[in-house]
C-alpha positions as CSV (number, residue, x, y, z in Angstrom):
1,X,-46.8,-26.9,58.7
2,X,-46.1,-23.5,59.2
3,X,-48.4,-21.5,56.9
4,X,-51.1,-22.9,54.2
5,X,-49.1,-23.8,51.1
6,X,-49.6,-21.1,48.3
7,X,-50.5,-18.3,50.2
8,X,-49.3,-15.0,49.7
9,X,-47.4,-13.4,52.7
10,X,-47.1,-10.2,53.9
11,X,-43.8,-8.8,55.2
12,X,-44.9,-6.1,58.5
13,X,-41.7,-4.5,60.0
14,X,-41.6,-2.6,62.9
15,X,-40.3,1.3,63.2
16,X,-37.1,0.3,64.6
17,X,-36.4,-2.7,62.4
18,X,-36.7,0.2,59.3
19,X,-35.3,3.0,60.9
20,X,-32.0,0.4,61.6
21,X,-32.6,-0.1,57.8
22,X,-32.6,3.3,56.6
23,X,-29.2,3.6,58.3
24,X,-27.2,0.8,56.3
25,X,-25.4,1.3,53.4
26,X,-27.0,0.0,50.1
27,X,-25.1,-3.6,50.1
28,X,-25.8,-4.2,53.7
29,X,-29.6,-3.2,53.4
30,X,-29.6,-5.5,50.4
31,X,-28.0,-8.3,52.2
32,X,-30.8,-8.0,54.5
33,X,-33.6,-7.9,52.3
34,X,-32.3,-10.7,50.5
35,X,-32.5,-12.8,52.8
36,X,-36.0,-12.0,54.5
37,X,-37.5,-12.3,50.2
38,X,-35.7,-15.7,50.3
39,X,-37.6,-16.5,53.6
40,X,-40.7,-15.1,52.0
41,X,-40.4,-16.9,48.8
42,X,-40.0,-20.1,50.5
43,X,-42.8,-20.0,52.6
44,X,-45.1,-18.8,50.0
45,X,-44.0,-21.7,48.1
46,X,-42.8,-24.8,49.7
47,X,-44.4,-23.4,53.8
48,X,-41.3,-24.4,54.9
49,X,-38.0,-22.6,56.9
50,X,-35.1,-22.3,54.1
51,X,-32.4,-25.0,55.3
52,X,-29.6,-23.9,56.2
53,X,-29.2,-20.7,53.7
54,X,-31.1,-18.4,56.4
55,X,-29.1,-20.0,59.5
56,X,-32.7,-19.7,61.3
57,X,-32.8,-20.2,65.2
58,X,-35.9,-20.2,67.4
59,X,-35.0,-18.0,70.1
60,X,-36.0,-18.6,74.2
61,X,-36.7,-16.5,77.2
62,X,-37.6,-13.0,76.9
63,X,-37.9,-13.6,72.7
64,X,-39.7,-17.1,72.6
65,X,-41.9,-17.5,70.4
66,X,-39.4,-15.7,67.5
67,X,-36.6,-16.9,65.2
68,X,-33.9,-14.9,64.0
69,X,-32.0,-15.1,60.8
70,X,-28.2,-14.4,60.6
71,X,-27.1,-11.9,58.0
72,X,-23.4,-11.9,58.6
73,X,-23.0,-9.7,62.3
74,X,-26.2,-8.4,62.1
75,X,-29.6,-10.3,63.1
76,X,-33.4,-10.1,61.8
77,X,-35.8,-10.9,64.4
78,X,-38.7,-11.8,63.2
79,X,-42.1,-13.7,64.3
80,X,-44.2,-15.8,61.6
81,X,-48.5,-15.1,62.0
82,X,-50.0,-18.3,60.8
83,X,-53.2,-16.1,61.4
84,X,-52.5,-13.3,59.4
85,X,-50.2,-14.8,57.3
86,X,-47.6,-12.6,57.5
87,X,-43.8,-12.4,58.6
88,X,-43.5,-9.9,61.4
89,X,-40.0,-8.5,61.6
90,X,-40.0,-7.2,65.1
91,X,-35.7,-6.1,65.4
92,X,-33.0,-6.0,63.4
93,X,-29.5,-4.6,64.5
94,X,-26.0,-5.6,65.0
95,X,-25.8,-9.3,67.0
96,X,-23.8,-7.2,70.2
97,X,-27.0,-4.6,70.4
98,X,-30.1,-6.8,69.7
99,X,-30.1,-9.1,72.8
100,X,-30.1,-6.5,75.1
């Protein structure tokens, strides 16, 4: 179980994460969104990870504890608070520039 079932979820994003938003064209920022509402929407509703429409990975070393979704070259970082119930999106940038 990864949240309480029926909960509404808050969606926190850190400065970078927007200010790497603010710079992408409309389709690309919409690509992005997309997918973190579809991420939303299914944990708000079934508490589980979307299969294999995200392409969700838990992430290790330096960035354990987070999972990232794939949104074609770019990545969303993000962290779930099953205290605060909320979906922390900590990075997002292109896959090349968000490891390092």
């Amino acid at each position: 179980m990864i949240l309480q079932a029926g909960l509404i979820v808050k969606i926190r994003i850190s400065k970078s994460a927007n200010k790497f938003l603010e710079k992408l064209d409309a389709n690309a920022r919409k690509s992005v969104l997309t997918k973190i509402g579809i991420l939303k929407t299914c944990l708000e509703t079934q508490n589980v990870y979307p299969p294999e429409e995200l392409d969700i990975k838990k992430l290790k070393g330096e960035l354990k504890g987070f999972s990232r979704i794939r949104v074609g070259k770019m990545r969303v970082i993000f962290e779930i608070g099953k205290e605060t119930d909320e979906i922390f999106i900590y990075e997002i940038n292109f896959r090349g520039n968000i490891y390092d």
